[in-house]
PDB file with one MODEL, atoms N, CA, C and O in Angstrom:
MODEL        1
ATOM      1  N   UNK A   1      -2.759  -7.070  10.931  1.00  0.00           N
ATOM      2  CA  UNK A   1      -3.778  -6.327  11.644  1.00  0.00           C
ATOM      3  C   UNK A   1      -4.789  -5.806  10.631  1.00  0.00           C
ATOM      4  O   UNK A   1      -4.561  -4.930   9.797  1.00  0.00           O
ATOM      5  N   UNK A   2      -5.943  -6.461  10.810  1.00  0.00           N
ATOM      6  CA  UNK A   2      -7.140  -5.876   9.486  1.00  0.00           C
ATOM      7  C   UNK A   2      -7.983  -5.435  10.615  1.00  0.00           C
ATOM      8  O   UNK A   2      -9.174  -5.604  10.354  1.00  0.00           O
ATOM      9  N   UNK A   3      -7.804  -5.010  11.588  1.00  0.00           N
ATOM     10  CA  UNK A   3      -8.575  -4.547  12.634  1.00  0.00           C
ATOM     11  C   UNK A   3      -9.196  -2.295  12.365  1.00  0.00           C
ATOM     12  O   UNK A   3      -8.548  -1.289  12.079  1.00  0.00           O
ATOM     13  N   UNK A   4     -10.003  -2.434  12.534  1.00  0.00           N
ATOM     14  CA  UNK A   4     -10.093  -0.926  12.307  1.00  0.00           C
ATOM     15  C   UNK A   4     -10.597  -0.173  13.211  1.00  0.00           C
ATOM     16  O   UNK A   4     -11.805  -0.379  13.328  1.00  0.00           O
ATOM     17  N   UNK A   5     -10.001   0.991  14.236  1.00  0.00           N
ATOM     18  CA  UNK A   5     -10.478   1.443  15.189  1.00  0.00           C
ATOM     19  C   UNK A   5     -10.584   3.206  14.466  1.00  0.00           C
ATOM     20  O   UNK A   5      -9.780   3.841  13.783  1.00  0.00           O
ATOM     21  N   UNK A   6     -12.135   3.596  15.073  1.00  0.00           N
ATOM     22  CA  UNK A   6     -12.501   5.122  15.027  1.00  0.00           C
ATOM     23  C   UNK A   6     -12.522   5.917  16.174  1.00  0.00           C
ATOM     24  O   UNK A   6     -13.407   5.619  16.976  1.00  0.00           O
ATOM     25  N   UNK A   7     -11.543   7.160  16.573  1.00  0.00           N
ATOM     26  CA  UNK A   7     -11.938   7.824  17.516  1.00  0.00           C
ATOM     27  C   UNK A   7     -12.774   9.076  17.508  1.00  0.00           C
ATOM     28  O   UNK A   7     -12.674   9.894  16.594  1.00  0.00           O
ATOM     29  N   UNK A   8     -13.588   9.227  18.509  1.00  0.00           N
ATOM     30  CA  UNK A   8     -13.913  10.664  18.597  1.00  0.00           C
ATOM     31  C   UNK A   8     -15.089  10.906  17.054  1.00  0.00           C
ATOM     32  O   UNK A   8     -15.424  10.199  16.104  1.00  0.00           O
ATOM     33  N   UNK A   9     -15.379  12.225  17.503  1.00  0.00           N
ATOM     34  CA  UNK A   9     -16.333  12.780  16.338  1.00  0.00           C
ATOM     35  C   UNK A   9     -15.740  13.757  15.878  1.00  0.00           C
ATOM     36  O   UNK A   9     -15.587  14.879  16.359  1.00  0.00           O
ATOM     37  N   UNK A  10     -15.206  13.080  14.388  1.00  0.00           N
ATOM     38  CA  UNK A  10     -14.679  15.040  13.494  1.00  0.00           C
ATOM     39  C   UNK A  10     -14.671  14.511  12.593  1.00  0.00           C
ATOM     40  O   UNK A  10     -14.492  13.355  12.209  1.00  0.00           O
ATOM     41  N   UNK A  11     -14.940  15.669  12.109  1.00  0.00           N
ATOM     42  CA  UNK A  11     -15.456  15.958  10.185  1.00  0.00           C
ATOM     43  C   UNK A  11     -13.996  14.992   9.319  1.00  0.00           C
ATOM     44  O   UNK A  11     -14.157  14.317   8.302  1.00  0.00           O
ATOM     45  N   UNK A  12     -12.697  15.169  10.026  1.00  0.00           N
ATOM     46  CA  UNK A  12     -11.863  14.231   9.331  1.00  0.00           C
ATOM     47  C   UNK A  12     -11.564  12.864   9.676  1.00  0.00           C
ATOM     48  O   UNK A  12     -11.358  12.626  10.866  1.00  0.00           O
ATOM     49  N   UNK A  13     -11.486  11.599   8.548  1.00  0.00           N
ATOM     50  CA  UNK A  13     -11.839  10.541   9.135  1.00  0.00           C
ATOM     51  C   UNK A  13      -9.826   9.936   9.031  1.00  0.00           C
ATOM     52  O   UNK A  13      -8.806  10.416   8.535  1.00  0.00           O
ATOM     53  N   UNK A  14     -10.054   9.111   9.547  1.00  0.00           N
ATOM     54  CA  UNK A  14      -8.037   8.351   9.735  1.00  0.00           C
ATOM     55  C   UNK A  14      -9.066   7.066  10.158  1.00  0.00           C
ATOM     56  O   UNK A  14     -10.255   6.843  10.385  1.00  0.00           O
ATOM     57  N   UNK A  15      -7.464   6.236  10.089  1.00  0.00           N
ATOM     58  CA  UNK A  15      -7.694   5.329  10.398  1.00  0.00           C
ATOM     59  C   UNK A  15      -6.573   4.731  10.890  1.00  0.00           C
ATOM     60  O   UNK A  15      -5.575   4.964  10.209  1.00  0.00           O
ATOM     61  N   UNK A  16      -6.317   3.703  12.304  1.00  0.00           N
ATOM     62  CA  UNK A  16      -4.925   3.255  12.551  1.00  0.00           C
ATOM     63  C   UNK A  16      -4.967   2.079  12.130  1.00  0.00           C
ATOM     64  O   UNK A  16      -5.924   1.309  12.052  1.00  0.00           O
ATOM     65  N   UNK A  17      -3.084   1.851  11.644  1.00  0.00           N
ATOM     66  CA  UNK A  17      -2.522   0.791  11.408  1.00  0.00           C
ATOM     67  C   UNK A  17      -1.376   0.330  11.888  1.00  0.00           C
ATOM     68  O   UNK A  17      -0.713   1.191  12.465  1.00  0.00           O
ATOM     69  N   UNK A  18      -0.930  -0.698  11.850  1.00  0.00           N
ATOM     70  CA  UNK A  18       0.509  -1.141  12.501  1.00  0.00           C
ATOM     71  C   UNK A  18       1.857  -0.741  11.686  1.00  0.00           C
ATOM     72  O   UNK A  18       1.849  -0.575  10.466  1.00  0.00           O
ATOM     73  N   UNK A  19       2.328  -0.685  12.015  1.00  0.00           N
ATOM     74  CA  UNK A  19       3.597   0.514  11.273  1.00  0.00           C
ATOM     75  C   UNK A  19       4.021  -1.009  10.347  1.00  0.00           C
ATOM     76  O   UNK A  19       4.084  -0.747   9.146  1.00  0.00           O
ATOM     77  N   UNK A  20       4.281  -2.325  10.620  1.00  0.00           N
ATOM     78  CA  UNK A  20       4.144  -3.095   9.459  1.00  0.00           C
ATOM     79  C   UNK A  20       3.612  -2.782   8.487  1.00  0.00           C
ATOM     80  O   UNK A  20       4.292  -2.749   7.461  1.00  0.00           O
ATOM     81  N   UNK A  21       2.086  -2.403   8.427  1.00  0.00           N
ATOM     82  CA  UNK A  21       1.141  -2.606   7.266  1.00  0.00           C
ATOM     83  C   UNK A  21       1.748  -1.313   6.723  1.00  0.00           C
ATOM     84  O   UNK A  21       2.206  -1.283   5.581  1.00  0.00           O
ATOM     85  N   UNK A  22       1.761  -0.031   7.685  1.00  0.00           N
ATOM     86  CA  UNK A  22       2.178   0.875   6.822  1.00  0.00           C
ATOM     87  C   UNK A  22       3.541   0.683   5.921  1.00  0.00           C
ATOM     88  O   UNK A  22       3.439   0.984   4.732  1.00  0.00           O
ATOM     89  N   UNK A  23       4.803   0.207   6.397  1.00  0.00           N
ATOM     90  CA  UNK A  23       5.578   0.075   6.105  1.00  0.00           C
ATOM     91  C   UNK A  23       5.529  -0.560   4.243  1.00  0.00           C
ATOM     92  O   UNK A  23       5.958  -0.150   3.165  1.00  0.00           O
ATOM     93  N   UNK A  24       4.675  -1.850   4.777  1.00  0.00           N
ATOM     94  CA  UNK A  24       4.387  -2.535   3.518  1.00  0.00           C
ATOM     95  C   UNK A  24       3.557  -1.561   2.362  1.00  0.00           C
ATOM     96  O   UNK A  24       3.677  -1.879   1.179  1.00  0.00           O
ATOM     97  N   UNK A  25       2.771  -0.451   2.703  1.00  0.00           N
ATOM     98  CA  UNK A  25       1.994   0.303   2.023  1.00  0.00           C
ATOM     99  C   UNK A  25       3.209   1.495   1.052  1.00  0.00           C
ATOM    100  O   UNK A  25       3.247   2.114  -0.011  1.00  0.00           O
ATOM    101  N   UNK A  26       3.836   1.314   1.962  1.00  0.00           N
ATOM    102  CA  UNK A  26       4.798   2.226   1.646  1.00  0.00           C
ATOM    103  C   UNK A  26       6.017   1.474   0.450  1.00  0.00           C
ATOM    104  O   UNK A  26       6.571   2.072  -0.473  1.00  0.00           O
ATOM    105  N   UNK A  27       6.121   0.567   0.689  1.00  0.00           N
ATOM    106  CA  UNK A  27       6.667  -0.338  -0.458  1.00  0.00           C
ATOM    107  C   UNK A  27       6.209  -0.436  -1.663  1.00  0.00           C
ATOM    108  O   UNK A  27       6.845  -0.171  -2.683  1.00  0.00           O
ATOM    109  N   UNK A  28       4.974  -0.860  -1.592  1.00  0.00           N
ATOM    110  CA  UNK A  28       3.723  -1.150  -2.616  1.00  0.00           C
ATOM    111  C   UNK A  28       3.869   0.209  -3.240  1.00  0.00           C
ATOM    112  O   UNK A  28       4.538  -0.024  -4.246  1.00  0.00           O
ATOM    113  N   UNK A  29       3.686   1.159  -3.216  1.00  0.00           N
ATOM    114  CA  UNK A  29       3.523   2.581  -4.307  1.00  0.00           C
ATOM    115  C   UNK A  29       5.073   2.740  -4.552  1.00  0.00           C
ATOM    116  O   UNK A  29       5.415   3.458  -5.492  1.00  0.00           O
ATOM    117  N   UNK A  30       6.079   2.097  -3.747  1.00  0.00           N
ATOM    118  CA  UNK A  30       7.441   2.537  -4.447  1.00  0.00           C
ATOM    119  C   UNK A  30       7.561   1.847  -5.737  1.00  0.00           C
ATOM    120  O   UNK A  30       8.120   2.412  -6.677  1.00  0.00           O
ATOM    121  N   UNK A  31       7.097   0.718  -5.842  1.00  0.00           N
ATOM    122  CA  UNK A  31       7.229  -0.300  -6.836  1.00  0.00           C
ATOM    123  C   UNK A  31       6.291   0.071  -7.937  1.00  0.00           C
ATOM    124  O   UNK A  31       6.687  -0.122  -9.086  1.00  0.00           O
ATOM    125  N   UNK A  32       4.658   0.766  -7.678  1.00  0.00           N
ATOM    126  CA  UNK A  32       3.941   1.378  -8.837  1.00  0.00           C
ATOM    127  C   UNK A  32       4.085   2.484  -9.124  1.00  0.00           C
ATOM    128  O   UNK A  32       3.354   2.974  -9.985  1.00  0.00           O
ATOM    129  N   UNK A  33       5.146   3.292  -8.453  1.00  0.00           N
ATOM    130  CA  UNK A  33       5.323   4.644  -8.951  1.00  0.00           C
ATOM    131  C   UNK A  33       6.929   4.423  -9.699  1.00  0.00           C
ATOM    132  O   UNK A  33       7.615   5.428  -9.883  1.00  0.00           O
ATOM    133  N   UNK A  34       7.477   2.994 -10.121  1.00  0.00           N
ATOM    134  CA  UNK A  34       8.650   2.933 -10.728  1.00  0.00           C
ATOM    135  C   UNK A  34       8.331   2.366 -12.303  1.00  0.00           C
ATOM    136  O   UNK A  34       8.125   1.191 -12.606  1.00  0.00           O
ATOM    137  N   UNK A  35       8.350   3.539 -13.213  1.00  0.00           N
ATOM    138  CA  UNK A  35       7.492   2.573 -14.468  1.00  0.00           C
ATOM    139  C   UNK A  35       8.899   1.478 -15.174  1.00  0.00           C
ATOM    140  O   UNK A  35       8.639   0.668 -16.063  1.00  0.00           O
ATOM    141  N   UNK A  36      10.165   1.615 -14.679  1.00  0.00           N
ATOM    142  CA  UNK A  36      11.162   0.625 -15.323  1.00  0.00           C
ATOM    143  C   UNK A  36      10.522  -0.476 -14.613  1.00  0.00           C
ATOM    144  O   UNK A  36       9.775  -1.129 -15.342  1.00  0.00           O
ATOM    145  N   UNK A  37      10.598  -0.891 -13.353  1.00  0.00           N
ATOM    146  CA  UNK A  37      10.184  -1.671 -12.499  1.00  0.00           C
ATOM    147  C   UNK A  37       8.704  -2.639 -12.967  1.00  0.00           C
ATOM    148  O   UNK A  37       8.612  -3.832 -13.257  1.00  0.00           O
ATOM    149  N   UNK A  38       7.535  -1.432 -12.882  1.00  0.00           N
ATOM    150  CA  UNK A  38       6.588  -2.251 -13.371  1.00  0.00           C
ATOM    151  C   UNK A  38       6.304  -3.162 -15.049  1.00  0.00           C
ATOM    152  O   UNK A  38       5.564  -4.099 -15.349  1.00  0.00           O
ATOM    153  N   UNK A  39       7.438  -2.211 -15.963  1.00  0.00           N
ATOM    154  CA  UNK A  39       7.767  -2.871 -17.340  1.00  0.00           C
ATOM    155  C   UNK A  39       8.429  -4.359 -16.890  1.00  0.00           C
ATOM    156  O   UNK A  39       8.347  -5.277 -17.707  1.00  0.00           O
ATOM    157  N   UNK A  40       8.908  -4.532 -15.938  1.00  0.00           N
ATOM    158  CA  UNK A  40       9.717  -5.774 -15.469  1.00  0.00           C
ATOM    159  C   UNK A  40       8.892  -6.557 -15.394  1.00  0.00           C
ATOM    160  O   UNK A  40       8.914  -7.574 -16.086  1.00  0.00           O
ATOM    161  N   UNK A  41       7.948  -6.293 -14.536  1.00  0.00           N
ATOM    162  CA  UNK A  41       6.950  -7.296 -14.015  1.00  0.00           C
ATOM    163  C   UNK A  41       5.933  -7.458 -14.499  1.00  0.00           C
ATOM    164  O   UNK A  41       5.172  -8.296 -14.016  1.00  0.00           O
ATOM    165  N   UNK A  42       5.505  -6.577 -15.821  1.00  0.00           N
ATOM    166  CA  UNK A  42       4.786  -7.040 -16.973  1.00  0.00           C
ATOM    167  C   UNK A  42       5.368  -7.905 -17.776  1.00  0.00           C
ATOM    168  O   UNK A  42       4.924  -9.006 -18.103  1.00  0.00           O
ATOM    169  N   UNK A  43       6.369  -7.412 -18.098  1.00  0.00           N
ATOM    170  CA  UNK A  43       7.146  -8.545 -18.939  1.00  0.00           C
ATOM    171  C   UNK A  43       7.329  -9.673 -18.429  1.00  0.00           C
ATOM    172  O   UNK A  43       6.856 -10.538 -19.166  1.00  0.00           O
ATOM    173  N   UNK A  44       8.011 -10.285 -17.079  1.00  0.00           N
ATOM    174  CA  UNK A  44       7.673 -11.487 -16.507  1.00  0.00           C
ATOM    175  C   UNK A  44       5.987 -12.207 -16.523  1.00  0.00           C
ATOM    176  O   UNK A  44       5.721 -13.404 -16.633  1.00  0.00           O
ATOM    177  N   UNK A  45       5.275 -11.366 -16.416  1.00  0.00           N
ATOM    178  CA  UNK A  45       4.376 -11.806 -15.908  1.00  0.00           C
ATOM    179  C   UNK A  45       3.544 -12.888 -17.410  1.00  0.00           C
ATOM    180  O   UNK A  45       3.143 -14.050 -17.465  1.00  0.00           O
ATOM    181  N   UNK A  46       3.606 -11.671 -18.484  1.00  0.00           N
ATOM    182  CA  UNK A  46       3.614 -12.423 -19.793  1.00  0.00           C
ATOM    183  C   UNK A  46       4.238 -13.548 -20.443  1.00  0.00           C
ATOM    184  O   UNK A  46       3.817 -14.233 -21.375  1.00  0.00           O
ATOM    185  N   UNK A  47       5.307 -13.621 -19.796  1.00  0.00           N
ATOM    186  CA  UNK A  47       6.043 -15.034 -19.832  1.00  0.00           C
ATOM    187  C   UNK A  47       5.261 -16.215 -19.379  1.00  0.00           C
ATOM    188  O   UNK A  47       5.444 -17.208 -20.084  1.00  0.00           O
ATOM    189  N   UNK A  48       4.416 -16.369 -18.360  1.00  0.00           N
ATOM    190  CA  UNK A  48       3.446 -17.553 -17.973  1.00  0.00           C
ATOM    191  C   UNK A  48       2.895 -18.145 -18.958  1.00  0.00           C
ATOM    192  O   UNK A  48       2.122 -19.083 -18.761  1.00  0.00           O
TER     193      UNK A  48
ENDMDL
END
């Protein structure tokens, strides 16, 4: 869902998503807020 819906008029802005994407969003910062983790996948990645 890359779809983006706005309701209403207020000074604070949101935005909805499908609890997938969130879900996945929520993955994504577990993995960059783990610095053993991201040393992993630097190090793999340098291997290419």
């Amino acid at each position: 869902m890359n779809e983006i819906e706005a309701f209403g008029e207020h000074k604070a802005r949101w935005i909805t998503i499908s609890s997938d994407e969130y879900e996945s969003m929520k993955s994504t910062l577990e993995v960059l807020s783990d610095p053993e983790l991201m040393a992993q996948i630097k190090e793999s990645k340098s291997k290419d």
